[in-house]
C-alpha positions, 0 to 999 in steps of 0.5 A: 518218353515222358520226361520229354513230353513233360518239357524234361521234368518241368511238368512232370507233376502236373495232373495230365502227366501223373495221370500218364504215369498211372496208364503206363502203371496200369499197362505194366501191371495188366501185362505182368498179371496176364503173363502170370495167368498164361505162364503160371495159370494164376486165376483172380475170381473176385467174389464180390465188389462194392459198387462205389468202387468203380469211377467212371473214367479211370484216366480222364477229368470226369472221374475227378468231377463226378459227384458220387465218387470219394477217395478209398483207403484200402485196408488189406491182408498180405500174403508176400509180393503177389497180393500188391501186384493184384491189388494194383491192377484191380484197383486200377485197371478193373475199377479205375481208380489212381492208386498209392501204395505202401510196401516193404522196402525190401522190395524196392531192390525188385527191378519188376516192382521198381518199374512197375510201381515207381510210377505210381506214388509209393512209399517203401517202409521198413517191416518194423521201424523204430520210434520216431522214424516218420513212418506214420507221419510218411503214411498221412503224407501220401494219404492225403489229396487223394482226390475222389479217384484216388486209393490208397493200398495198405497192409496193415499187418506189415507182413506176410503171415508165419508162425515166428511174425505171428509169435513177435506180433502176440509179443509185442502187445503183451509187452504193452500190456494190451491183453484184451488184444492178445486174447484176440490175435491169439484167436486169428489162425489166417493173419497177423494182428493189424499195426493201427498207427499206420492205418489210423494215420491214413483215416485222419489224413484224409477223413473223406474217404470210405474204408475198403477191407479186403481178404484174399486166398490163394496167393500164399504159395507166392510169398516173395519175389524170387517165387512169382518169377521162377515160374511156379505154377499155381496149385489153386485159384486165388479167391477175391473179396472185399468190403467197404465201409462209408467215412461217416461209419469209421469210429472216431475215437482210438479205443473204438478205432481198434476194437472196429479194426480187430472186429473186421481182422477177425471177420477177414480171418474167418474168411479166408478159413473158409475160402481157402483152397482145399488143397491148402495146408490147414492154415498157416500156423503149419507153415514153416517160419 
């Protein structure tokens, strides 16, 4: 219907309908997220929210005009398929804002994300791509022009946390001789150390927005696709919190840029250690590769 409406493609990138796209999103992810709530009693308790986070109008021309809004890159841990889902809705039906969104490209084969996020703009990734694939350069390219309404998710981890990803990461950086940051993801018992390429490449492309980090407990049992729709039902509630960091507070140096993104990691993993269910395992290092 809308490839009509836009005169079979002519307009589709138009403001008007790209701003029709997000509602159709936005009706999509509302749905699953309330079928998710009757069918697998999934329950989102959201701790706290920075104010600035919400526009005044998700869908129409005021939010891009209005003053005291600025574009958001938000910083996430993962957790498998169920986070982007609650992301999605939250950043855009809860507090109105145009998402983007960065995923693993395992994904893509999903018919329900296939419908759900293609509306959006997306970029599928591979969990580890080799040099030179423009993986960075592909993350800038949707970080930009943003406009004040826009946000765009991340998960800077690259994946959902287990003992064999967590044992490569640790690896990874010993092998680039980072120790002091080996010392410090060997400390991290929630996440896996954050990849800072992608997510500095997002700070540069658009250097106006705030910084949203975000933890979130709960939806570990959901770690992929098959899981959200076999209909397991939830053990616990999911617990939601969030902070945001002014543009003008990011570091603008690389070294002051990692240490800054270690310090809020290792402030998400805390977090999540004392927040997680208590009918949760003791943490993810028990959980199976």
């Amino acid at each position: 219907m809308l490839w009509v409406v836009s005169g079979f493609g002519w307009k589709l990138n138009s403001d008007r309908m790209q701003r029709a796209h997000v509602a159709l999103a936005g009706w999509f992810v509302g749905g699953l997220i309330g079928s998710a709530r009757r069918v697998l009693g999934l329950r989102v308790v959201t701790d706290q929210v920075p104010t600035e986070l919400r526009v005044s109008d998700p869908l129409g021309a005021r939010a891009e005009g209005d003053a005291t809004a600025r574009p958001v890159l938000v910083f996430s841990r993962h957790a498998g398929a169920g986070d982007s889902f609650v992301l999605v809705d939250a950043i855009l039906n809860a507090y109105g804002r145009r998402p983007r969104i960065v995923l693993k490209d395992e994904l893509r084969w999903d018919p329900c994300i296939d419908v759900a996020l293609s509306r959006i703009p997306s970029q599928f990734i591979q969990q580890n791509p080799p040099k030179g694939s423009g993986v960075v350069e592909s993350i800038a390219e949707l970080a930009s022009d943003l406009g004040s309404d826009g946000a765009l998710i991340l998960f800077p981890e690259g994946g959902n946390f287990t003992r064999r990803r967590r044992f490569r990461a640790i690896n990874r950086l010993r092998e680039d001789g980072l120790d002091d940051l080996v010392e410090r993801a060997e400390r991290f018992t929630q996440v896996l150390p954050p990849r800072p390429h992608g997510a500095f490449a997002a700070i540069d492309a658009a250097p106006e927005a705030d910084v949203l980090f975000v933890a979130h407990t709960g939806l570990e049992q959901l770690g992929s696709v098959r899981q959200i729709w076999s209909g397991l039902p939830m053990r616990s509630e999911v617990r939601l919190t969030s902070w945001l960091v002014p543009a003008e507070h990011v570091p603008s140096g690389y070294t002051e840029r990692v240490a800054w993104l270690y310090a809020w990691w290792e402030h998400i993993d805390r977090w999540i250690d004392d927040n997680r269910p208590v009918d949760a395992p003791a943490g993810p290092l028990g959980a199976m590769p």
